[in-house]
KOLLUM-323336 format. One record per residue (C-alpha): x, y, z. Coordinates in steps of 0.02 Angstrom, whole numbers, plus 50000, padded with zeros to 5 digits. Layout:
BEGIN
<pt X="X" Y="Y" Z="Z"/>
...
This chain:
BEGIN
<pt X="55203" Y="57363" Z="57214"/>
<pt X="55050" Y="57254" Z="57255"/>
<pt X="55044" Y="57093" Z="57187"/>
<pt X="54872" Y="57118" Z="57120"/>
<pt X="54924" Y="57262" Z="57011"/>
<pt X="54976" Y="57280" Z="56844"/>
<pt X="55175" Y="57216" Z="56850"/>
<pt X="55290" Y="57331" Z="56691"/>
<pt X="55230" Y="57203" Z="56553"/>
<pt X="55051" Y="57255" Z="56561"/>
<pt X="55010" Y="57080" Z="56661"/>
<pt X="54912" Y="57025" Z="56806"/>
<pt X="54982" Y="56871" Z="56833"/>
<pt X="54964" Y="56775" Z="56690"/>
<pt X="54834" Y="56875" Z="56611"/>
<pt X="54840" Y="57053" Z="56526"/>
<pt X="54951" Y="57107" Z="56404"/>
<pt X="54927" Y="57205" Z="56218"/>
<pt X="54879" Y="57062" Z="56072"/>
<pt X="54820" Y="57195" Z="55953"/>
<pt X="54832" Y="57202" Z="55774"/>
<pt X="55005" Y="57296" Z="55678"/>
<pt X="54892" Y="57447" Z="55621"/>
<pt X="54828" Y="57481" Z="55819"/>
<pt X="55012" Y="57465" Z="55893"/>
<pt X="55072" Y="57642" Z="55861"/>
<pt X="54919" Y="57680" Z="55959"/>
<pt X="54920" Y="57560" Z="56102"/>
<pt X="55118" Y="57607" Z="56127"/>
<pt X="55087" Y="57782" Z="56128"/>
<pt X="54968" Y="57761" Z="56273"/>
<pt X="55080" Y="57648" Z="56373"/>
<pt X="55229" Y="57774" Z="56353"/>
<pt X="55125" Y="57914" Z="56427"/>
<pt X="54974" Y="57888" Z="56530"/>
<pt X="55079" Y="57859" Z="56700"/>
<pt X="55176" Y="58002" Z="56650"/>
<pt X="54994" Y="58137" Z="56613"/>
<pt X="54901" Y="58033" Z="56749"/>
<pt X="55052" Y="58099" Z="56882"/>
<pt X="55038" Y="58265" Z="56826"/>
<pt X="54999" Y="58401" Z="56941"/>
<pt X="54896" Y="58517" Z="56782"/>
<pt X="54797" Y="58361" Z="56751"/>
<pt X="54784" Y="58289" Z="56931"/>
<pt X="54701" Y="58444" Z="56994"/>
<pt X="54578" Y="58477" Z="56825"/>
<pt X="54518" Y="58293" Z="56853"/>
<pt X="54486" Y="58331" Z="57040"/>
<pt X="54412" Y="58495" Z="56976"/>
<pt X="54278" Y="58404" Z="56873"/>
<pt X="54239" Y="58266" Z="56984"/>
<pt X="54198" Y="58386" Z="57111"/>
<pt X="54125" Y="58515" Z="57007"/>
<pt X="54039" Y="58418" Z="56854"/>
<pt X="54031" Y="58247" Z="56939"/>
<pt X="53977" Y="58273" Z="57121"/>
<pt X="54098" Y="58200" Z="57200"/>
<pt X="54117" Y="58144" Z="57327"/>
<pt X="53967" Y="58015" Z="57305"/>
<pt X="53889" Y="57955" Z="57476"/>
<pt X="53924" Y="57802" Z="57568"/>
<pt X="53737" Y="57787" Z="57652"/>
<pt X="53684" Y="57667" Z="57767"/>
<pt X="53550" Y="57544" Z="57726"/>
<pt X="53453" Y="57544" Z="57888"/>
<pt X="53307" Y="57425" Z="57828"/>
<pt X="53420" Y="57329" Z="57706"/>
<pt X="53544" Y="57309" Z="57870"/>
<pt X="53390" Y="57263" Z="57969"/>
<pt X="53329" Y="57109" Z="57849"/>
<pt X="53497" Y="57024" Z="57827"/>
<pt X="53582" Y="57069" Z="58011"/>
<pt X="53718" Y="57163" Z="57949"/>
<pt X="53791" Y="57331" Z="57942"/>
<pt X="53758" Y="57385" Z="57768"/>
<pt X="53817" Y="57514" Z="57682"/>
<pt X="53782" Y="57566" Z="57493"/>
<pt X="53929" Y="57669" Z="57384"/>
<pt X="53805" Y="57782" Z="57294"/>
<pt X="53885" Y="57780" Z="57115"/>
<pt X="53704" Y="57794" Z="57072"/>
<pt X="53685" Y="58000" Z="57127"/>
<pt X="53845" Y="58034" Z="57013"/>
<pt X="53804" Y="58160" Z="56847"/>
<pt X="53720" Y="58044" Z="56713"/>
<pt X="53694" Y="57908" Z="56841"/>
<pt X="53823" Y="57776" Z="56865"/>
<pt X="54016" Y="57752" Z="56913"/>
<pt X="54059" Y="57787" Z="56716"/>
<pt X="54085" Y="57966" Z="56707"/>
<pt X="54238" Y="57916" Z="56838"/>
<pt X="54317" Y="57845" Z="56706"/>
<pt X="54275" Y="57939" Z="56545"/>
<pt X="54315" Y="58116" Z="56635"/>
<pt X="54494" Y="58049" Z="56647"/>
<pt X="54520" Y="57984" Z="56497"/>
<pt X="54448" Y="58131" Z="56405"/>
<pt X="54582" Y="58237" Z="56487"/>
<pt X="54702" Y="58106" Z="56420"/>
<pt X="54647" Y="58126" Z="56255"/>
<pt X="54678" Y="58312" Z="56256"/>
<pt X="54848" Y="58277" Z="56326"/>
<pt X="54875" Y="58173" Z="56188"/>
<pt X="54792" Y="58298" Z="56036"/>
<pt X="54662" Y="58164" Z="56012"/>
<pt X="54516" Y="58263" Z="55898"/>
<pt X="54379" Y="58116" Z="55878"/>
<pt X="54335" Y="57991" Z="56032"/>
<pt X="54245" Y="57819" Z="55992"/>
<pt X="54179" Y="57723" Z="56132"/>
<pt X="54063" Y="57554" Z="56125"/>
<pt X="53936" Y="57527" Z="56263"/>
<pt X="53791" Y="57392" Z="56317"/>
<pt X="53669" Y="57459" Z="56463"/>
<pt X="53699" Y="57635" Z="56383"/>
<pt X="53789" Y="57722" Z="56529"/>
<pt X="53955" Y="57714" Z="56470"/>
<pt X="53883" Y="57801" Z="56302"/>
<pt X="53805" Y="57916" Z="56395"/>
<pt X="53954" Y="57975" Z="56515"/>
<pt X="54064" Y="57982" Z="56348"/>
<pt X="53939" Y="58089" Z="56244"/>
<pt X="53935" Y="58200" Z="56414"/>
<pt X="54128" Y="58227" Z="56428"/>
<pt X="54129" Y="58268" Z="56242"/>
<pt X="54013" Y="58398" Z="56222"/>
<pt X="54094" Y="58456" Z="56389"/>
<pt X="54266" Y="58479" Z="56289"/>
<pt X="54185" Y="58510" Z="56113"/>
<pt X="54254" Y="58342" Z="56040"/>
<pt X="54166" Y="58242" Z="55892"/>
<pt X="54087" Y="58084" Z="55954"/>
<pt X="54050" Y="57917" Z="55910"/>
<pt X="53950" Y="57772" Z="56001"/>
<pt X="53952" Y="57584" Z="55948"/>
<pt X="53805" Y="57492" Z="56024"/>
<pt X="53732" Y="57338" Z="55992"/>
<pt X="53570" Y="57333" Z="55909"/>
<pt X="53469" Y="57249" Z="56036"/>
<pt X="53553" Y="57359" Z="56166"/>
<pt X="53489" Y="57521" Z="56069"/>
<pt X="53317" Y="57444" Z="56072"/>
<pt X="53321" Y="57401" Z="56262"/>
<pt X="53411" Y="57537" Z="56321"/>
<pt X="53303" Y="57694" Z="56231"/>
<pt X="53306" Y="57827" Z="56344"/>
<pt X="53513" Y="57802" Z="56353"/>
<pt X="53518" Y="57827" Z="56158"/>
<pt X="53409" Y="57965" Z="56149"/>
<pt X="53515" Y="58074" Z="56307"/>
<pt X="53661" Y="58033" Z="56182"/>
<pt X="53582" Y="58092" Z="56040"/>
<pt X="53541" Y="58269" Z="56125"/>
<pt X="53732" Y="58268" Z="56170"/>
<pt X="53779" Y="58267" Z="55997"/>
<pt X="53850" Y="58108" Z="55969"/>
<pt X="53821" Y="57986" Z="55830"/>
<pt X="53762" Y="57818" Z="55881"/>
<pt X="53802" Y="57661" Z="55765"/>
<pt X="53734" Y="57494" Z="55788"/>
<pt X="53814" Y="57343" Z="55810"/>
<pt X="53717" Y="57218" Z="55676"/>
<pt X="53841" Y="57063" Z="55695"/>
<pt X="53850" Y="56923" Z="55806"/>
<pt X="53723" Y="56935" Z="55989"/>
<pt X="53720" Y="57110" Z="55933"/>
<pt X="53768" Y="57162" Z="56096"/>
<pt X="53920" Y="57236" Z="56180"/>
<pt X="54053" Y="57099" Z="56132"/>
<pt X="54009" Y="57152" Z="55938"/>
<pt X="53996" Y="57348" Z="55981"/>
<pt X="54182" Y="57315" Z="56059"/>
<pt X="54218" Y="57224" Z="55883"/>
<pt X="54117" Y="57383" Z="55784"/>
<pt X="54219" Y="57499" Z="55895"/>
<pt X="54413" Y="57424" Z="55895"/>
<pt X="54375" Y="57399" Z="55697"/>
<pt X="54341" Y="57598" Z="55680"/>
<pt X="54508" Y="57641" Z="55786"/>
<pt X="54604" Y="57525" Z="55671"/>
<pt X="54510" Y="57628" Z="55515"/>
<pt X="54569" Y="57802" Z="55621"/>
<pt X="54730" Y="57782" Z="55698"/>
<pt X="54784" Y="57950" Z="55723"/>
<pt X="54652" Y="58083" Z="55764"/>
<pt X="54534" Y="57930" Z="55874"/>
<pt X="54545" Y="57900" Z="56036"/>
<pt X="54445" Y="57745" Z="56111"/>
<pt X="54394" Y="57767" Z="56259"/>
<pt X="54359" Y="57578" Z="56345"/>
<pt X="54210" Y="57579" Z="56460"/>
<pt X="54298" Y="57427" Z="56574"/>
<pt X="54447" Y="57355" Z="56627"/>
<pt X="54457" Y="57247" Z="56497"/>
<pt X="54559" Y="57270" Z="56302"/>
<pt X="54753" Y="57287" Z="56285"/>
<pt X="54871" Y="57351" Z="56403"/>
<pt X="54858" Y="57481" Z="56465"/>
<pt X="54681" Y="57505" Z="56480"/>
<pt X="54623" Y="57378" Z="56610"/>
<pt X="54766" Y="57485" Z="56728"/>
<pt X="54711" Y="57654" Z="56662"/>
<pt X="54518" Y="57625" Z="56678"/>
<pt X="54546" Y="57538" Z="56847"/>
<pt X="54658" Y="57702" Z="56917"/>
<pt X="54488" Y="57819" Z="56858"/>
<pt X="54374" Y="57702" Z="56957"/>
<pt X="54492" Y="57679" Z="57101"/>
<pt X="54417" Y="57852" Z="57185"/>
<pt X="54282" Y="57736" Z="57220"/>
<pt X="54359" Y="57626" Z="57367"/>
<pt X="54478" Y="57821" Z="57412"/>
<pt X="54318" Y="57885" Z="57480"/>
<pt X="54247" Y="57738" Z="57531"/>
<pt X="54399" Y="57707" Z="57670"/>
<pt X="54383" Y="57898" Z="57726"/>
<pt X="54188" Y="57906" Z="57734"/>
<pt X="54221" Y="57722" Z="57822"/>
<pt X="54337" Y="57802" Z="57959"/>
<pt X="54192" Y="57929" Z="57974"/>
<pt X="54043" Y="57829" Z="58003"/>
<pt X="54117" Y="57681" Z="58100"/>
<pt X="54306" Y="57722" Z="58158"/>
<pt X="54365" Y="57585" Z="58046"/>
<pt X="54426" Y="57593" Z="57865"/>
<pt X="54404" Y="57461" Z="57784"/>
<pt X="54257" Y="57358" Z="57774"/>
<pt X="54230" Y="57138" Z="57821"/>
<pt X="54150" Y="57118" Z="57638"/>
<pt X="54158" Y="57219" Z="57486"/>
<pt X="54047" Y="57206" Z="57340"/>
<pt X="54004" Y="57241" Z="57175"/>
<pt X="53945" Y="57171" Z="57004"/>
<pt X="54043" Y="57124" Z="56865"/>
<pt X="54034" Y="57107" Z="56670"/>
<pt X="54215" Y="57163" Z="56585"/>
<pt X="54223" Y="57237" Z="56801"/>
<pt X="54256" Y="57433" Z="56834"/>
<pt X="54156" Y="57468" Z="56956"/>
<pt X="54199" Y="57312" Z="57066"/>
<pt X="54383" Y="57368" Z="56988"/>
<pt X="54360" Y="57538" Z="57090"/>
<pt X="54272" Y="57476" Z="57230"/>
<pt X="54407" Y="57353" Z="57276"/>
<pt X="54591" Y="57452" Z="57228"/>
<pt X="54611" Y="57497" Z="57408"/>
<pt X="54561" Y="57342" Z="57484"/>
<pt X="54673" Y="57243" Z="57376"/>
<pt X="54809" Y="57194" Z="57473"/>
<pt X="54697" Y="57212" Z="57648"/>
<pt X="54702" Y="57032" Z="57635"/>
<pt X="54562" Y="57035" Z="57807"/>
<pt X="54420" Y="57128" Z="57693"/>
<pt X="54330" Y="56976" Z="57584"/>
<pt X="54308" Y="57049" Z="57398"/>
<pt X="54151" Y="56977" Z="57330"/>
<pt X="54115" Y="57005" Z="57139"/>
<pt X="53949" Y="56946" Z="57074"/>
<pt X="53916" Y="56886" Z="56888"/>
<pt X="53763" Y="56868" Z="56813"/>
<pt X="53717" Y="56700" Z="56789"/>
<pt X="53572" Y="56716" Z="56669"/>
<pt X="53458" Y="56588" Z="56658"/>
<pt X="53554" Y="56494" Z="56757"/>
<pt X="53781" Y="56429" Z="56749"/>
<pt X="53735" Y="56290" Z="56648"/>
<pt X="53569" Y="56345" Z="56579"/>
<pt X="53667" Y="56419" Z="56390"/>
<pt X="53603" Y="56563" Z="56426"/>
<pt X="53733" Y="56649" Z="56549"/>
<pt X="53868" Y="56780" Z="56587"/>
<pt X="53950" Y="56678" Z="56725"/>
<pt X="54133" Y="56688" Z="56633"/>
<pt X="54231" Y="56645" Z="56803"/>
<pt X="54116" Y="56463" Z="56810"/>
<pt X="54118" Y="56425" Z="56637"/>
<pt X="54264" Y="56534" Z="56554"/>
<pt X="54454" Y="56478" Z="56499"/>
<pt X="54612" Y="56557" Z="56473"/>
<pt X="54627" Y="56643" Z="56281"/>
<pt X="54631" Y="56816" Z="56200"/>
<pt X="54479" Y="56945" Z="56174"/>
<pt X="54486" Y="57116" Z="56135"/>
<pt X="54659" Y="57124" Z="56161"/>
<pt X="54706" Y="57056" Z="56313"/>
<pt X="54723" Y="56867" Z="56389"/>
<pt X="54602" Y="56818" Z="56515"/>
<pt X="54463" Y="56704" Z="56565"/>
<pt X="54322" Y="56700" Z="56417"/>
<pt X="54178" Y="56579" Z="56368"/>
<pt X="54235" Y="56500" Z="56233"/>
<pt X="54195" Y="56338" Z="56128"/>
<pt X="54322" Y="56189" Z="56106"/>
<pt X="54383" Y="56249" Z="55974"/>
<pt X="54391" Y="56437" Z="56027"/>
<pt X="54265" Y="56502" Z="55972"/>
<pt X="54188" Y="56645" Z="56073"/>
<pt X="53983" Y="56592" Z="56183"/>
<pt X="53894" Y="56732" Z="56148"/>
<pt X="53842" Y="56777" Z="56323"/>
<pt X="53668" Y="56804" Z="56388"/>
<pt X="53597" Y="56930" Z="56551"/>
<pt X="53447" Y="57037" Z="56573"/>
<pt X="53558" Y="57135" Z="56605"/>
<pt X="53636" Y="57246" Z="56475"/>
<pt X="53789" Y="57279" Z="56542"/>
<pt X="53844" Y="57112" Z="56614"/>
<pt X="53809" Y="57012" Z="56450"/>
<pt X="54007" Y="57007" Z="56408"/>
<pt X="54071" Y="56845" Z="56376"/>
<pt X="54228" Y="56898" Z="56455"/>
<pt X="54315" Y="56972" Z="56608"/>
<pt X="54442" Y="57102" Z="56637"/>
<pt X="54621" Y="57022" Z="56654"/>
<pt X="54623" Y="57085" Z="56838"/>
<pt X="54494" Y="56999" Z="56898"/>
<pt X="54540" Y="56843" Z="56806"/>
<pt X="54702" Y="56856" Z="56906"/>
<pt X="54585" Y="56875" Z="57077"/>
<pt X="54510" Y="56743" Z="57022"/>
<pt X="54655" Y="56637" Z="56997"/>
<pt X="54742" Y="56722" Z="57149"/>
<pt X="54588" Y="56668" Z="57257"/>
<pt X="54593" Y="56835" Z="57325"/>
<pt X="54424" Y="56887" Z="57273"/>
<pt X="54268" Y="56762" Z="57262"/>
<pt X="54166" Y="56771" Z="57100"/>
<pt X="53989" Y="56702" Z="57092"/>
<pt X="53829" Y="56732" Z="57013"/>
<pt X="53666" Y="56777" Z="57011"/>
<pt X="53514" Y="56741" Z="56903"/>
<pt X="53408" Y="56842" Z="56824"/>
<pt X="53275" Y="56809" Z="56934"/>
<pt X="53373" Y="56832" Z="57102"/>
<pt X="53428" Y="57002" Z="57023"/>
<pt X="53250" Y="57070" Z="56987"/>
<pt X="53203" Y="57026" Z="57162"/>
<pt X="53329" Y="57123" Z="57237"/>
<pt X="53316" Y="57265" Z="57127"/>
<pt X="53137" Y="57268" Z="57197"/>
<pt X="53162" Y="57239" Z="57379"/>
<pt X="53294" Y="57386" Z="57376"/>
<pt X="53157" Y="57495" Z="57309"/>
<pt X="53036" Y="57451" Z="57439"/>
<pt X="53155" Y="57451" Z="57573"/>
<pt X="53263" Y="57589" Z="57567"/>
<pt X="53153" Y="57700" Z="57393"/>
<pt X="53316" Y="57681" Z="57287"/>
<pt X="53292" Y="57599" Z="57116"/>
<pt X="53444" Y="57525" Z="57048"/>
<pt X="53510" Y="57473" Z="56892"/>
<pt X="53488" Y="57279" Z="56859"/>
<pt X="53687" Y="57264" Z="56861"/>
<pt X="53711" Y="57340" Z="57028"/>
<pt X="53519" Y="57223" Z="57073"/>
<pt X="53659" Y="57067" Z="57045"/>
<pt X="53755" Y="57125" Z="57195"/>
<pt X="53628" Y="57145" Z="57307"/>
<pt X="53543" Y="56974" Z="57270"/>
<pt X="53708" Y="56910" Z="57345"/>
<pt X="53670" Y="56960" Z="57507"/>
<pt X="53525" Y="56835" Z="57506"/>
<pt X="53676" Y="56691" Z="57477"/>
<pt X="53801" Y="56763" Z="57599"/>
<pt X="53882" Y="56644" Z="57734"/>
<pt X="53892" Y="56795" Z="57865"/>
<pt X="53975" Y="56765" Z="58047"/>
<pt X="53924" Y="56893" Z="58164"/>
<pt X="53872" Y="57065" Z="58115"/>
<pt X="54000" Y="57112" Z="57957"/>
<pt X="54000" Y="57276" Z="57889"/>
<pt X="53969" Y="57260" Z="57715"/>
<pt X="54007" Y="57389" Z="57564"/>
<pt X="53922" Y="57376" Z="57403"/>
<pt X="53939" Y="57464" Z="57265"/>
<pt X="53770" Y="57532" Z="57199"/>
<pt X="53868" Y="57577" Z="57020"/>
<pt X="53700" Y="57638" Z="56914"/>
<pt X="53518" Y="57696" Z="56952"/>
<pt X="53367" Y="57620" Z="56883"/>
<pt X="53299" Y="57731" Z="56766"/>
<pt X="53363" Y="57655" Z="56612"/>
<pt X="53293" Y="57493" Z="56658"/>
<pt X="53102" Y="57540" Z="56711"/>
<pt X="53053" Y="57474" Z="56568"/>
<pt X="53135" Y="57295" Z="56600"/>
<pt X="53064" Y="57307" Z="56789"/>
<pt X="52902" Y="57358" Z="56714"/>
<pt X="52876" Y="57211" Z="56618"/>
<pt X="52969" Y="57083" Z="56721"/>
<pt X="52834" Y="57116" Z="56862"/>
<pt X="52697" Y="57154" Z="56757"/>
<pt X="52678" Y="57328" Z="56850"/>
């Protein structure tokens, strides 16, 4: 068992574990009695392979970044999560866990979501299986993420927002968790990260791990090596970057780089950087690293980014963190529109502004010789034109 894995307690580390309230235990202990038991199971093993190859696209390319290689004197290589159906590395997660769901005679599935996509991959999977939908998203979210709303809409789900608090994914998680404790029995909730009580930072983490499976094979392919010198990838609650490092966790020679947004700046107020700024306590049912106030109280967090404004991070990568097995830093805003835009003009991919925060790394990165370098492209840019649009004043 790697020692960056989930131990039987539901803990990473120090961090992890179930603090949810009475009426949600029946719930949360019904999934940790079964999911390793469905997830092992040759009926649902081969209808999620089915669907990610069939419905998804799988597998999604590992290209290489010629021009992108070319600037920064590296061999670069992008994980195209962005060329999946409905455009990111969520419909990984939320094709599992609808399968789950029918294991489990789950009728009704709730999910929250920020940039949109994770919305969007759960209204897919549940008009895919004929299941009654609900989205919790926060009210500025809805407004800056339109076009994600309205695919939802067309899917047939029912999209609530989020009026309390930033009014952005930490209080769409709080809208969401409130509505499972409301609907115990018929609801499942399906968690967009690797973040909430035990066992969904494992569970959602196992979905996304595909990402690094065919990333070592394709590897092997294109360069006779496996594993990569550097992997990369975003973070907010951390799936993606989740996915795109499973395999490489205990390759203790490949350098896992995960890549916050920093906002306005670490110590601007305005930030997302929860590994510079965050300390040990509970959110959303789990312990990890969160910004907090003195007394506890939760910093509400702050990225152009939609889905990287989360004031926490998944108890995982806390544990990385802690473990000094992966680096976390950040990127601002600014850096992050500038790479979004020098990918587009380089290579003619636009990507989302989260997956824009990995690539701005490269501009930081202490490189010795000529490293191959993985990142994980996790979204494409279409939800975001409008925020590119009016950034540089196209």
């Amino acid at each position: 068992m790697s020692k960056y894995q989930v131990n039987q307690k539901g803990y990473y580390g120090n961090f992890g574990g179930a603090y949810v309230p009475e009426m949600l235990y029946p719930n949360v202990k019904e999934l940790q009695d079964q999911y390793l038991t469905i997830l092992d199971s040759e009926a649902f093993r081969s209808e999620f392979a089915k669907l990610l190859t069939d419905y998804v696209g799988r597998p999604s390319p590992l290209y290489h970044a010629n021009r992108l290689s070319e600037k920064y004197e590296a061999n670069i290589f992008l994980k195209r999560e962005d060329l999946n159906h409905t455009g990111a590395h969520k419909i990984n997660n939320t094709i599992g866990q609808i399968l789950l769901a029918e294991k489990l005679g789950k009728k009704r599935i709730i999910a929250e979501t920020g940039a949109g996509q994770h919305g969007v991959a759960t209204a897919t999977v549940c008009a895919l299986k004929g299941l009654e939908c609900v989205i919790y998203m926060g009210e500025i979210d809805i407004k800056r993420q339109a076009p994600n709303v309205a695919r939802m809409k067309m899917m047939g789900a029912k999209v609530i927002a989020a009026t309390s608090g930033s009014k952005t994914l930490k209080d769409a998680t709080n809208e969401a968790l409130r509505d499972w404790i409301n609907n115990p029995v018929d609801t499942h909730y399906i968690i967009g990260s690797v973040v909430g009580p035990h066992p969904y930072p494992d569970l959602v983490a196992r979905f996304q791990s595909v990402i690094s499976a065919e990333t070592k094979k394709q590897l092997q392919e294109k360069t006779g090596k496996s594993t990569p010198d550097i992997a990369m990838a975003c973070v907010g609650g951390g799936s993606n970057a989740a996915g795109m490092f499973y395999h490489f966790l205990d390759e203790e020679d490949v350098r896992l780089i995960a890549v916050e947004a920093a906002g306005k700046g670490v110590h601007s107020g305005e930030t997302a950087a929860t590994t510079q700024l965050g300390r040990e306590g509970v959110l959303h049912g789990s312990r990890s690293l969160l910004m907090q106030t003195d007394d506890g109280q939760v910093i509400e967090p702050y990225s152009i980014s939609a889905g990287l404004d989360y004031p926490g991070i998944g108890p995982q990568h806390a544990w990385l963190f802690q473990s000094k097995r992966g680096e976390y830093v950040s990127v601002t805003d600014d850096e992050a529109m500038k790479a979004g835009l020098l990918l587009t003009k380089l290579e003619g991919i636009i990507p989302a502004i989260e997956s824009a925060h990995a690539l701005a790394y490269l501009e930081k990165l202490q490189m010795d010789g000529h490293p191959t370098i993985v990142i994980c492209l996790s979204g494409r840019g279409d939800k975001d034109l409008d925020n590119y649009m009016n950034y540089f004043r196209f």
